[in-house]
C-alpha positions in Angstrom: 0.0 0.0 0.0 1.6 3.4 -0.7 1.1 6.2 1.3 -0.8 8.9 0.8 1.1 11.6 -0.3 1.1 14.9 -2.8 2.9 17.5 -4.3 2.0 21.1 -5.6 3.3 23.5 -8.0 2.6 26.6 -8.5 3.0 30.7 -7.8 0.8 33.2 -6.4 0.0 34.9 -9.9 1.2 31.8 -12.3 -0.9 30.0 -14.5 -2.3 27.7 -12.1 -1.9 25.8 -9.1 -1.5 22.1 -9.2 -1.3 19.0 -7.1 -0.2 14.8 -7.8 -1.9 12.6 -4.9 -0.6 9.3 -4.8 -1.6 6.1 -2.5 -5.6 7.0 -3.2 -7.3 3.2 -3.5 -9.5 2.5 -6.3 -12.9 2.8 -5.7 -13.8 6.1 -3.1 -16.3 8.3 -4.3 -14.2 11.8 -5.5 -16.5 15.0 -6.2 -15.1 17.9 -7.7 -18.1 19.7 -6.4 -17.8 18.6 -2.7 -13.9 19.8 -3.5 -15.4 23.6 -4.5 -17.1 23.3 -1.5 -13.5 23.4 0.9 -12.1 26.1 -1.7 -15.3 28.2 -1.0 -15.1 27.9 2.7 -11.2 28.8 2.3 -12.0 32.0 0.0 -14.8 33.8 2.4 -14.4 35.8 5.9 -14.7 38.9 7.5 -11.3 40.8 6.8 -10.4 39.0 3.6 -8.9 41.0 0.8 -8.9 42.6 -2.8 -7.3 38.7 -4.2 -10.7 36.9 -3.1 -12.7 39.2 -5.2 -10.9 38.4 -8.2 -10.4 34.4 -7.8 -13.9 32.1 -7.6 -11.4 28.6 -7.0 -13.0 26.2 -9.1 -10.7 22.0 -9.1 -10.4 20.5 -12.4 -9.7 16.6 -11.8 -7.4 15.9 -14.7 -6.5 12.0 -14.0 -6.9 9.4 -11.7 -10.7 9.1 -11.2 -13.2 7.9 -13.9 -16.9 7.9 -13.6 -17.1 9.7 -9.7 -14.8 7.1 -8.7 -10.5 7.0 -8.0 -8.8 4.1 -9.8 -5.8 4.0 -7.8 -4.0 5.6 -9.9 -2.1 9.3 -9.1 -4.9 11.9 -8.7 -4.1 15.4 -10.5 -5.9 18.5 -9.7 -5.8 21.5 -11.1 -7.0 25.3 -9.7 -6.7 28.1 -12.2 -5.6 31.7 -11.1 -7.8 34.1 -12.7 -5.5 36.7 -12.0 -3.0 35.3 -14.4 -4.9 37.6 -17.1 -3.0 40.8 -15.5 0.0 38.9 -14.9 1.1 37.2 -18.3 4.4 39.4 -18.8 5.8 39.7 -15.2 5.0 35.7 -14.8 6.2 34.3 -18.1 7.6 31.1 -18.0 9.5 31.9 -21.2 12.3 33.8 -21.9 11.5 37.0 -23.6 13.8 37.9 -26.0 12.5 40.6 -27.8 10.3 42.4 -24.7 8.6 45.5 -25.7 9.0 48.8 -23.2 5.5 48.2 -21.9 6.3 44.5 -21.3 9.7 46.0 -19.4 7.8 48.3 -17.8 5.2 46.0 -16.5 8.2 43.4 -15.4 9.8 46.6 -13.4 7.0 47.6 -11.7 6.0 44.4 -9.9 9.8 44.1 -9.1 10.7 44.9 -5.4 13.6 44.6 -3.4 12.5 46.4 -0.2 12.5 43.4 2.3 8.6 42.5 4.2 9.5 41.6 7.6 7.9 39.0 9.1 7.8 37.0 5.6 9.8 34.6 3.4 11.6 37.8 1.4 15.3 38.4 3.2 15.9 34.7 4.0 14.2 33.6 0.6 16.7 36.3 -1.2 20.0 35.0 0.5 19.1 31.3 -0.1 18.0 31.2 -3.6 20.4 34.3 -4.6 17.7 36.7 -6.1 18.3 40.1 -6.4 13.9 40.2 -7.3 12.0 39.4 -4.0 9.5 39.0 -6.8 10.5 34.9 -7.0 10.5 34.5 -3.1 6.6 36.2 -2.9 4.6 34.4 -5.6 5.8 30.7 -4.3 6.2 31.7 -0.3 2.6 33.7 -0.3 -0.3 31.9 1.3 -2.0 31.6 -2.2 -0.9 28.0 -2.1 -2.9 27.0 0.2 -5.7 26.7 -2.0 -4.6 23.8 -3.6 -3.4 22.1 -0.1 -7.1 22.5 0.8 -8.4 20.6 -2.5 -6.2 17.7 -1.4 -7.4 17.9 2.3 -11.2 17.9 1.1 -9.8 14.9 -1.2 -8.6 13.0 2.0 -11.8 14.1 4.0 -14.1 12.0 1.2 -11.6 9.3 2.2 -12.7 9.3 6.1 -16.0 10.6 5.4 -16.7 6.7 4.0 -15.4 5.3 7.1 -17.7 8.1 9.0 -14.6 10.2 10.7 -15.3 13.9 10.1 -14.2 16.9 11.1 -14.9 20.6 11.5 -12.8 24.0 12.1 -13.9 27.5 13.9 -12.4 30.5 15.8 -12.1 30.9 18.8 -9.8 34.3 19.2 -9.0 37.5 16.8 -6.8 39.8 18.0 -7.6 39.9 21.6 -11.2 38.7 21.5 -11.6 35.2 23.1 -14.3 32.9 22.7 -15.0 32.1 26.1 -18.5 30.2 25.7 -17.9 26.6 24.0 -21.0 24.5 23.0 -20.5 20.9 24.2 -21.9 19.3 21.5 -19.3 19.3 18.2 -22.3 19.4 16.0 -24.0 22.5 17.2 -20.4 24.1 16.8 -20.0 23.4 13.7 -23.2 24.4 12.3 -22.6 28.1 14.1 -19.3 28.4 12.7 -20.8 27.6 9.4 -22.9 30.2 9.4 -20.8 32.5 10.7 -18.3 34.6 8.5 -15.5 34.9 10.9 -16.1 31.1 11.7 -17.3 31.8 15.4 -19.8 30.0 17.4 -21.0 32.4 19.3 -22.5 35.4 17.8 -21.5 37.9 20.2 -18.0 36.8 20.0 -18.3 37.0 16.3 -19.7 40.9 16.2 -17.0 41.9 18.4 -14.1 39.8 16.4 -15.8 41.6 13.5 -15.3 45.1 15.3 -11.8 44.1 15.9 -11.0 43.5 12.4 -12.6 46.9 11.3 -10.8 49.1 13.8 -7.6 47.2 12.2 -8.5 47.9 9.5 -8.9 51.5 9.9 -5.6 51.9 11.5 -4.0 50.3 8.2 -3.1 47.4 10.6 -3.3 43.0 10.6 -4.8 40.4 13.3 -4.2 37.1 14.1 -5.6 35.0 16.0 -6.6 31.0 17.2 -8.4 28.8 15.5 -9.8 25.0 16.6 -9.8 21.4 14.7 -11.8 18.6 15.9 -12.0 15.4 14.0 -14.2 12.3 15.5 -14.9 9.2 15.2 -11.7 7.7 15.0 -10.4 4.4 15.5 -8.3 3.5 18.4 -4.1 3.0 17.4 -3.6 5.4 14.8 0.4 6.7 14.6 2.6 4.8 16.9 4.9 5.1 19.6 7.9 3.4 18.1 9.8 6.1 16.5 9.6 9.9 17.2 8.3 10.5 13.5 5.8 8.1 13.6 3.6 10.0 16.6 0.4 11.0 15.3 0.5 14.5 17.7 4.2 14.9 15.6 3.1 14.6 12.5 0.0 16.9 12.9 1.8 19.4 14.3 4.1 19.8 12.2 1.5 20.1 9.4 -0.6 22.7 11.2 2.7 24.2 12.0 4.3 24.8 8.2 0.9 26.6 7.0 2.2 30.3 6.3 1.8 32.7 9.4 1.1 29.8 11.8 3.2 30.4 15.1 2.0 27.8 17.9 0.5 24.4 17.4 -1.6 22.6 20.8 -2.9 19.3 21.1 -5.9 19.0 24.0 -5.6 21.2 26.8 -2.5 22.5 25.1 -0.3 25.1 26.7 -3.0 25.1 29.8 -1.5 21.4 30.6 1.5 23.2 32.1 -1.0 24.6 35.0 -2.7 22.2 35.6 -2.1 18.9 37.9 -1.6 15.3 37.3 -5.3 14.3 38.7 -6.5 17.2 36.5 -5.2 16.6 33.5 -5.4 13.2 32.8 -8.4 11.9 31.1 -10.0 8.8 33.4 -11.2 5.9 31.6 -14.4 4.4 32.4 -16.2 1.0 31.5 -19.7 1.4 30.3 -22.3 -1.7 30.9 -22.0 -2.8 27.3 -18.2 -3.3 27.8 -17.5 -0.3 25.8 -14.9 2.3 26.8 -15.6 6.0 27.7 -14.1 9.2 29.3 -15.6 12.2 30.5 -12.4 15.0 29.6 -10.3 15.2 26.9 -7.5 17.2 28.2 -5.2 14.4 25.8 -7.1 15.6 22.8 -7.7 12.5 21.4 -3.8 11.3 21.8 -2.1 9.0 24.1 1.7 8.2 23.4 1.1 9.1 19.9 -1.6 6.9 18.6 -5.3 8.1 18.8 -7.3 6.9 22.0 -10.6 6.9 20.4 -11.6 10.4 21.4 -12.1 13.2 19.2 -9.0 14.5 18.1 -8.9 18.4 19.5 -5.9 20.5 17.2 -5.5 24.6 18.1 -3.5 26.3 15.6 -1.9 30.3 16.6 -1.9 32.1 13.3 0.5 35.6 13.9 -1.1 39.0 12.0 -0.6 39.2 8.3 2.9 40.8 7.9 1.9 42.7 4.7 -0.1 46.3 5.3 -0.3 49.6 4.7 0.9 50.7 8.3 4.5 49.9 6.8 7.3 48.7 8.9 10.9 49.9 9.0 13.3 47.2 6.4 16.1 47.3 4.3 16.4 47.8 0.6 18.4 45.0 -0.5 19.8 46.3 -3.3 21.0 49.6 -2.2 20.9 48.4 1.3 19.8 51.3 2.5 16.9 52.0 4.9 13.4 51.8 3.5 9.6 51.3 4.1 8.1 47.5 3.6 6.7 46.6 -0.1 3.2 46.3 0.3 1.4 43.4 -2.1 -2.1 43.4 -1.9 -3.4 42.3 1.3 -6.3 40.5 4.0 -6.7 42.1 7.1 -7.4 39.0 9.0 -7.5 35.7 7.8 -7.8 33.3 10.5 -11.2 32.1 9.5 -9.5 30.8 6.1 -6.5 29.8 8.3 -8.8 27.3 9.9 -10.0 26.0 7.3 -6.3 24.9 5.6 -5.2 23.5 9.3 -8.3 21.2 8.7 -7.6 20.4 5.5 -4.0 19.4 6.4 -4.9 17.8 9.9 -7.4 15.5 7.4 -4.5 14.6 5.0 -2.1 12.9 8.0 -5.4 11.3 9.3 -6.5 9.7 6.1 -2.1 9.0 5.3 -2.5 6.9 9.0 -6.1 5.4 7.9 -4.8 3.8 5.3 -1.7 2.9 6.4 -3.5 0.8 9.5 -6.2 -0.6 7.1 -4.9 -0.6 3.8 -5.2 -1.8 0.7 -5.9 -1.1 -2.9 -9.1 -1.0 -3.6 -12.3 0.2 -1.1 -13.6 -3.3 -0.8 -10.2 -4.4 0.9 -9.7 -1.4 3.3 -13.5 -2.0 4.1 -12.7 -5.6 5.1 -9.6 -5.3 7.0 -12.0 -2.4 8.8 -14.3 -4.8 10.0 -12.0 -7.4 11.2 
């Protein structure tokens, strides 16, 4: 069985952006449209900029499923960046030999070699030797994850047939907490559904909405947190026999690489530190039916790596947007003399979209350690060893 893993290509105002999944089985049920969902839910929220105005994400699958269903073979999907339009000259993928003055002109204007602090531009520059910050933005900028989330919403049909799904929502922008939770997943998820700055609770929402504004207004960026909870999950996922084999390892460090994302937690998270042994460990109970059950989940949903059978519970910390108008001090790298941050067109907040990528990427090392427990290479052998 291979694993389930992808690649992606593509810039922030290329042609396209692309992905290859391989170690998909033959026979789940693949929906572009159900994939258009996740890019939707990515593309709206309060604070979003200019870019989302512009870009309706729409998946082409261009191989490895026929009639609905995957045949096992590498999956390829392609998102289209309407953008491109404005941006054929500056993001040529040809050498031009002949350019005209407009063409030069164009190229020179989206050049830029005032460092943005706080993103990939200064290290990007010294690694990769560009003397154009131009190359480091368009492959370092966030814009990427759109095509992360159509292969997390590709993964998520892949639990969703074994009946593990999972949900995303807010819980702080700026420095407006969500203090209430609703106990029952479902009811949170519906609200945060609903709600365009993914909240559950609608007065939290209106103020995280005031929030954003007044940042807005000041020419300034928010962050925020944001919360994953996937359910239904067997028990023994990951392992414990080798440090990159722990299930909490390997989601964090997905959650961790999205662009902007500062602090990952697992369960109670950072609040484990004040609390004691008796409080913090989840006790295990044995229900009349023989079953297993546990009234916390400080854990999470993770013991010594390996899922317990409880939801897993993921919190993401996502840092403010380091492009905006309120410009930072930097360096011009090419006369290296002081100089105000380049600003590229810019969200005010996007933690609601934020949360929606950390699901899509928390889904992908799920349905990678799903299949590696049960695999096989078609849906009627992953259902059998299931059921064993």
């Amino acid at each position: 069985m291979e694993k389930f893993r992808f690649l992606t290509s593509g810039e922030s105002h290329g042609k396209c952006l692309t992905a290859i999944i391989e170690g998909v089985p033959a026979g789940f049920r693949i929906k572009a449209s159900v994939i258009n969902e996740d890019l939707a839910r990515r593309q709206v929220g309060y604070g979003r900029g200019g870019r989302m105005k512009i870009e309706h994400d729409t998946v082409e699958i261009k191989s490895g499923v026929r009639f609905g269903k995957s045949t096992g073979a590498p999956i390829c999907l392609e998102i289209k960046n309407k953008d491109f339009e404005n941006w054929k000259e500056v993001m040529s993928t040809e050498k031009l030999d002949y350019p005209t003055q407009e063409t030069l002109k164009k190229i020179e204007e989206k050049r830029f070699t005032t460092v943005r602090p706080g993103h990939a531009d200064f290290a990007g520059a010294k690694k990769y030797k560009f003397t154009d910050l131009r190359n480091v933005l368009e492959r370092s900028s966030a814009r990427k994850t759109a095509i992360e989330v159509a292969v997390g919403s590709v993964a998520k049909q892949i639990l969703k047939e074994f009946g593990i799904i999972g949900f995303s929502h807010v819980i702080q922008i700026g420095k407006v907490t969500l203090d209430f939770y609703p106990t029952n997943y479902t009811l949170i998820r519906e609200k945060a559904e609903k709600s365009d700055v993914r909240c559950a609770d609608e007065l939290t929402a209106d103020r995280m909405r005031n929030a954003i504004d007044d940042a807005a207004q000041a020419g300034d960026t928010l962050g925020g947190k944001f919360e994953v909870i996937f359910g239904n999950l067997p028990v023994g996922l990951g392992s414990y026999v080798h440090w990159d084999r722990t299930l909490d390892g390997r989601i964090a460090q997905a959650v961790m690489s999205i662009p902007a994302v500062k602090a990952v937690e697992i369960g109670a998270g950072v609040e484990a530190a004040s609390l004691s042994g008796s409080a913090m460990h989840d006790e295990i109970f044995v229900n009349k039916d023989k079953t297993i059950s546990r009234n916390t989940n400080n854990a999470g949903g993770l013991e010594g790596g390996m899922t317990n059978g409880e939801a897993v519970v993921v919190k993401g910390t996502m840092k403010a947007i380091p492009t905006m108008r309120k410009s930072l001090a930097t360096v011009d790298i090419e006369t290296m003399e002081p100089a105000s941050a380049h600003f590229e067109r810019s969200d005010t907040c996007a933690v609601p979209a934020c949360a929606v990528v950390a699901e899509a990427r928390v889904a992908i090392i799920l349905a990678d350690e799903f299949l590696s427990k049960f695999g096989g290479d078609s849906l009627t052998e992953i259902k059998a060893h299931y059921d064993e």
